[in-house]
C-alpha positions as CSV (number, residue, x, y, z in Angstrom):
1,X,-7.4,27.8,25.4
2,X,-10.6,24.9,25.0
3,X,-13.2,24.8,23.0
4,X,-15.5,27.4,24.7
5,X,-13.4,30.2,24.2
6,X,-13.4,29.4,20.4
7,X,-17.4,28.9,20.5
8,X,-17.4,32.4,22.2
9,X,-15.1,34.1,19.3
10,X,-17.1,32.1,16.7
11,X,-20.3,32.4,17.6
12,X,-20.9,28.7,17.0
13,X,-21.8,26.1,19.7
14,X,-19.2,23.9,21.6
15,X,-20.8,20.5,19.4
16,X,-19.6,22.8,15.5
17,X,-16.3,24.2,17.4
18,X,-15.5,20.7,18.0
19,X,-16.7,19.0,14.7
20,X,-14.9,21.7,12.7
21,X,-11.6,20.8,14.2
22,X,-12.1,17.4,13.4
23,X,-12.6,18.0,10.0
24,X,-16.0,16.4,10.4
25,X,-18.2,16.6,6.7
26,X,-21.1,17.4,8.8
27,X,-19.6,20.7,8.7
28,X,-19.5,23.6,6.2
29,X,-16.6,23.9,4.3
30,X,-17.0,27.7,4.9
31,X,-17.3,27.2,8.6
32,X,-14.5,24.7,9.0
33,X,-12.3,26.7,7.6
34,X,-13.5,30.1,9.9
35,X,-13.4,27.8,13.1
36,X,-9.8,26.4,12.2
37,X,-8.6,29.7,11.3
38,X,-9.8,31.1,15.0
39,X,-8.2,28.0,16.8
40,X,-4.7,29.0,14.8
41,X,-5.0,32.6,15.6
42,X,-5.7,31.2,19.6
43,X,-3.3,29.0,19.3
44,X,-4.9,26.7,20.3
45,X,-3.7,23.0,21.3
46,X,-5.9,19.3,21.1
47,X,-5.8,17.5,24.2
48,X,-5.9,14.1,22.7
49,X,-5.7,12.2,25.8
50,X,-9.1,13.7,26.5
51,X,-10.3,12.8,23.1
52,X,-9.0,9.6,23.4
53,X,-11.1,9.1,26.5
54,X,-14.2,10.6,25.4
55,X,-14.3,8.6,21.6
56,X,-13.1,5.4,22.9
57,X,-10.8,5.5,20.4
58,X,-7.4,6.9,19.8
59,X,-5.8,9.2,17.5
60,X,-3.4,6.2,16.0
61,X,-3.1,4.7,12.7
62,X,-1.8,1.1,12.6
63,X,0.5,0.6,9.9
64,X,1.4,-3.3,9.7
65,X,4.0,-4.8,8.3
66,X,4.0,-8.0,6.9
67,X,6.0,-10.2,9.5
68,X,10.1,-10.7,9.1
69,X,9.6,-14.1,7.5
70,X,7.4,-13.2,4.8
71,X,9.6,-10.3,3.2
72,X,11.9,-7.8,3.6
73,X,10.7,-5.1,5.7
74,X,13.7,-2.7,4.2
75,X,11.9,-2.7,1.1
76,X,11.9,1.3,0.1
77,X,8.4,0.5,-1.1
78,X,7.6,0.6,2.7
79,X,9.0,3.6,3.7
80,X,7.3,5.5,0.9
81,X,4.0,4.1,2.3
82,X,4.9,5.4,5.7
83,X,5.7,8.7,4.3
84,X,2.1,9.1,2.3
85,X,-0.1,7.2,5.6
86,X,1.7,10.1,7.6
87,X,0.6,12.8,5.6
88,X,-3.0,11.8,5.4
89,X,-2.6,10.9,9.3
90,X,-1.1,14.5,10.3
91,X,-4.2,16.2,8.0
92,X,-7.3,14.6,10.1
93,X,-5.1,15.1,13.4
94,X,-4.1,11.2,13.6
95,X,-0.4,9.6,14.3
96,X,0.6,6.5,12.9
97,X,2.4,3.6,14.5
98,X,4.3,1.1,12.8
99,X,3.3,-2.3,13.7
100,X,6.4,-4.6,12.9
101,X,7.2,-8.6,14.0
102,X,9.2,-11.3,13.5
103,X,6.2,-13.6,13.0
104,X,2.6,-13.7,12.4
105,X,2.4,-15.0,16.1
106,X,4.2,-11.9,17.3
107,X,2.2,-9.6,14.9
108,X,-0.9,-10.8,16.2
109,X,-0.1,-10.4,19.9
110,X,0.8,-6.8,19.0
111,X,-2.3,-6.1,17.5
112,X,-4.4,-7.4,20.3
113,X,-2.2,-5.2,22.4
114,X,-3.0,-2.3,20.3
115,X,-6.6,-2.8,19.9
116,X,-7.3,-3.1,23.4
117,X,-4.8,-1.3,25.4
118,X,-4.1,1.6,22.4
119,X,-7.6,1.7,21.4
120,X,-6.1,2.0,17.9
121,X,-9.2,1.4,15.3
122,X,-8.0,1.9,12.2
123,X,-5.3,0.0,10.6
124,X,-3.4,-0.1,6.8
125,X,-2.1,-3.7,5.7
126,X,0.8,-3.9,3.7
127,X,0.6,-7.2,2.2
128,X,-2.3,-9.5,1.9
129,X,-2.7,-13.4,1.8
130,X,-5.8,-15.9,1.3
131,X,-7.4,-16.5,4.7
132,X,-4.7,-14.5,6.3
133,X,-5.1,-14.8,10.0
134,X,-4.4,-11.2,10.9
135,X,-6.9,-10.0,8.5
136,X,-9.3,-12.5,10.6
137,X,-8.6,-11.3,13.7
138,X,-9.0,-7.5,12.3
139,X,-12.3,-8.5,10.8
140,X,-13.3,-10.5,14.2
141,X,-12.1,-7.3,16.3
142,X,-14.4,-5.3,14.1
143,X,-12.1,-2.5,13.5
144,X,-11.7,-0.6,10.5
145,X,-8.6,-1.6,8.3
146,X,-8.0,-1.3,4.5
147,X,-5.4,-3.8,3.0
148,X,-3.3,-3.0,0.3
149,X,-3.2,-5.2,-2.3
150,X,-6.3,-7.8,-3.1
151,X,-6.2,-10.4,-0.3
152,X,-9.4,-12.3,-2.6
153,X,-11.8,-11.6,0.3
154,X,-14.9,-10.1,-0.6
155,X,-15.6,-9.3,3.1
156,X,-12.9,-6.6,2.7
157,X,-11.9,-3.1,2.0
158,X,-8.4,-3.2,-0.5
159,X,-6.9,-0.7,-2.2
160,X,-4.9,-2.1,-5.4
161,X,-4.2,-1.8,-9.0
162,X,-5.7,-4.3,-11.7
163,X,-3.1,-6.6,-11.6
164,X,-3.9,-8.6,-14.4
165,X,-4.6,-5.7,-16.6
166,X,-1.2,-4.5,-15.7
167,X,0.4,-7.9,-16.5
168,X,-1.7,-8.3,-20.4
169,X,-0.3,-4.3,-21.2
170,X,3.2,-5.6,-20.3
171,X,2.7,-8.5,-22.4
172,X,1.6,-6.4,-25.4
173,X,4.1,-3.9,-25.1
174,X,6.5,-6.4,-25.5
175,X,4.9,-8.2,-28.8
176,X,4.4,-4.8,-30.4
177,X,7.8,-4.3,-30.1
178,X,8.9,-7.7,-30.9
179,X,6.7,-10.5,-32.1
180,X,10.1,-12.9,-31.7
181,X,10.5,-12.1,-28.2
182,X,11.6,-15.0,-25.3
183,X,10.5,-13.7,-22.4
184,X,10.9,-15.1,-18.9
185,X,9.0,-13.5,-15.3
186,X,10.9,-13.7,-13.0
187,X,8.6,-13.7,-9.1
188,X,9.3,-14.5,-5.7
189,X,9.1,-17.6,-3.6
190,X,6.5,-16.1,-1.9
191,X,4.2,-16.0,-4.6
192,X,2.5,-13.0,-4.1
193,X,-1.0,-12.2,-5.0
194,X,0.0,-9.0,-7.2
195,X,2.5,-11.6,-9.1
196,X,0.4,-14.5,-9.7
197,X,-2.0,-12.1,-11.2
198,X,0.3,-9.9,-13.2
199,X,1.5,-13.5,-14.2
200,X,-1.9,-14.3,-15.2
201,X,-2.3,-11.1,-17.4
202,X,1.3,-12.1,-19.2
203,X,0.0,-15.9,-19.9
204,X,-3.3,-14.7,-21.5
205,X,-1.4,-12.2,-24.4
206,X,1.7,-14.6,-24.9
207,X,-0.6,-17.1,-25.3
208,X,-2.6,-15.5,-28.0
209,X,0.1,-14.5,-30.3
210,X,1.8,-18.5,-29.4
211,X,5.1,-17.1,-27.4
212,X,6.1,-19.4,-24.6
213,X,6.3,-17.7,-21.2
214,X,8.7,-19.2,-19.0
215,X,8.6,-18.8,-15.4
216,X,11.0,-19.1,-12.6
217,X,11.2,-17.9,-8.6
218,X,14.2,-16.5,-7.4
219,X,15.7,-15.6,-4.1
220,X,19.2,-14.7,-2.4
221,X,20.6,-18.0,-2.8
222,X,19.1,-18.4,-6.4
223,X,22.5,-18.4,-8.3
224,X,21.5,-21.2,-10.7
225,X,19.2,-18.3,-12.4
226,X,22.2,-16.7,-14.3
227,X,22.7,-19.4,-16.6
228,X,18.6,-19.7,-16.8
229,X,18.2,-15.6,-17.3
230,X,20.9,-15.4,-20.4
231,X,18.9,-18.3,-22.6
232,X,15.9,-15.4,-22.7
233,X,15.9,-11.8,-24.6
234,X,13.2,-10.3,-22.5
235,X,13.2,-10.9,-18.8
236,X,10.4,-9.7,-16.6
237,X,10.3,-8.8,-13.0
238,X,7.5,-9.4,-10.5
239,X,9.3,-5.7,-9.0
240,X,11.7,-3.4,-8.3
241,X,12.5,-4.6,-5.1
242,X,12.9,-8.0,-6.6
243,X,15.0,-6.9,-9.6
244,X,17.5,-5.3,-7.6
245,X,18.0,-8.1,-6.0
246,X,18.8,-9.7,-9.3
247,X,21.0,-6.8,-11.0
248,X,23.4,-7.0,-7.6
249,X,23.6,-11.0,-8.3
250,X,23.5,-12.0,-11.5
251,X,25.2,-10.4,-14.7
252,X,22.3,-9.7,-16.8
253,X,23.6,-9.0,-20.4
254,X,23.2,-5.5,-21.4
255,X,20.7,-6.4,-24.5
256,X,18.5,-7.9,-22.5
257,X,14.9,-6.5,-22.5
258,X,14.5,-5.5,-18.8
259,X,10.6,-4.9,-17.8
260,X,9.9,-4.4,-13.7
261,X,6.8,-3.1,-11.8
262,X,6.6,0.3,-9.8
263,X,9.0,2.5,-10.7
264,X,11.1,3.4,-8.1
265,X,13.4,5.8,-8.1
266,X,15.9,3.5,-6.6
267,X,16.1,1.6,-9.5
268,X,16.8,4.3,-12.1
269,X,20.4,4.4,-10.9
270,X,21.4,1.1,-12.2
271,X,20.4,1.4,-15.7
272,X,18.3,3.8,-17.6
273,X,17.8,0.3,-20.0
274,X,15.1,-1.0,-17.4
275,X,11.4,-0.3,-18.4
276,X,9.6,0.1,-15.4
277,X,6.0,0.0,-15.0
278,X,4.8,3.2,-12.9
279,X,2.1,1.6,-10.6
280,X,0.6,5.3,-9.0
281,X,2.0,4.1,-5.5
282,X,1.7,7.4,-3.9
283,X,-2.5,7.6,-5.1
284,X,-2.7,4.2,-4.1
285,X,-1.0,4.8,0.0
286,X,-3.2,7.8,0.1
287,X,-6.3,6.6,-1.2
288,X,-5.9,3.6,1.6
289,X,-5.2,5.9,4.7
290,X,-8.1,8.4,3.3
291,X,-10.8,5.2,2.9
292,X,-10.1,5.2,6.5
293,X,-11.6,8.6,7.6
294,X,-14.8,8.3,5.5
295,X,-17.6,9.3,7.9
296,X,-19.1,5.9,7.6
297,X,-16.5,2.8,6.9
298,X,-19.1,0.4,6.2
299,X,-20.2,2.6,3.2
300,X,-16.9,2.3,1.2
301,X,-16.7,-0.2,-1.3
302,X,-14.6,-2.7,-0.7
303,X,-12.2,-2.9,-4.4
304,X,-10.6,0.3,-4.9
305,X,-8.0,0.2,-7.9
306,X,-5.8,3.3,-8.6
307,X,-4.6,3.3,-12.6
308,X,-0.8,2.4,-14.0
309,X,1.5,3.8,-16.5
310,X,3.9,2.3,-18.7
């Protein structure tokens, strides 16, 4: 079954037939969804090879990974954003592929691979750094790619929440509930973008009503943190991912005000004491796969911030 035997059924031209299936907004909605509705009935099956060759461009969305040094590519905030990026993929007739190293070395090489052997043209960052020199090469290989998180570049497309708005309603929270409170945030050696500026947020409030924030970074071999973690009544957590790292090492006394970012349901399991901040991950995965498929790229805007609830 091709295209022409659709266009015959139809009664539209090969060009509509062929937009239609690919979702193109050019297209009615009403005469998307007749076309579509004929190719079902047809059963009728893409040849993406041929698409592939014809668009210069291949049905592929890159998913990378931040390299094996930086962080821990386990984290189940990953997989989640695999799961939504698929979704979105599999609804304008796109695949993804996880791009994953042990390096930013590595990673590049595979991208270069990708871009010009897999003619892959889209790609979704998963973490961001200043001058980051994958996000160069993306922007030098001009191919479309939305990063999540702010990277600080105004040259490019991210998908993020207000991280500093995120860190100041934290901070409040914690004064309206207790204008005595010693808090301590609690971030990662890698210093993060999303933490300095949720740490920023904190600092500003604190500040205002005169409560000291103390800050520390941890990591697996942080044990010297216990002792530092029991001197405060309000510890805060750059994230989930982070904190359960901490609840599996330290002993965290059950009093202590607990406060974390994103609201994972794999947290809810170790204590239904931990206030978690629910950062709209699954709008935020979508919205940066779907930025992706607007009709023209160089339209979008290039800050995109999804909301938060605590």
């Amino acid at each position: 079954m091709n295209l022409k035997s659709i266009a015959q059924k139809t009664g539209f031209s090969e060009s509509t037939v062929s937009r239609a299936l690919n979702n193109d907004p050019r297209i009615s909605q009403k005469t998307t969804r007749i076309i579509q509705e004929m190719a079902e009935k047809m059963n009728y099956q893409k040849d993406f090879a041929a698409m592939n060759l014809n668009n210069q461009e291949s049905n592929i969305l890159g998913i990378v990974f931040p390299p094996d040094n930086f962080t821990n590519s386990n984290n189940p905030f990953y997989i989640e954003i695999i799961k939504q990026a698929a979704y979105v993929a599999a609804k304008h007739n796109y695949m993804i592929s996880v791009i994953l190293a042990a390096n930013a070395d590595d990673l590049a090489e595979k991208i270069d691979m990708m871009i010009s052997q897999g003619k892959v043209r889209k790609y979704v960052m998963l973490y961001n750094l200043q001058n980051d020199p994958i996000i160069n090469k993306l922007k030098r290989s001009k191919v479309n790619f939305v990063v999540v998180g702010d990277p600080k570049d105004v040259d490019v497309v991210f998908v993020d929440n207000d991280n500093v708005a995120v860190g100041k309603a934290v901070a409040n929270k914690v004064m309206d509930q207790d204008r005595n409170a010693r808090p301590l945030y609690i971030k990662s050696v890698q210093n993060w973008q999303f933490e300095i500026d949720r740490q920023a947020g904190l600092l500003d409030v604190f500040e205002s009503y005169g409560t000291a924030l103390s800050t520390t970074e941890f990591d697996d071999q942080s044990r010297s943190t216990k002792d530092l973690i029991n001197q405060y009544d309000t510890i805060i957590v750059s994230s989930d991912d982070l904190l359960i790292k901490l609840y599996g090492l330290l002993d965290i006394k059950m009093k202590t005000r607990l406060i974390s970012f994103n609201n994972s349901v794999y947290i809810k399991p170790i204590s239904d004491k931990i206030i978690s901040v629910d950062l709209h991950p699954h709008e935020m995965w979508s919205k940066a796969a779907e930025l992706l498929f607007e009709p023209d790229f160089s339209d979008v805007k290039k800050a995109n911030y999804v909301g938060y609830t605590i």
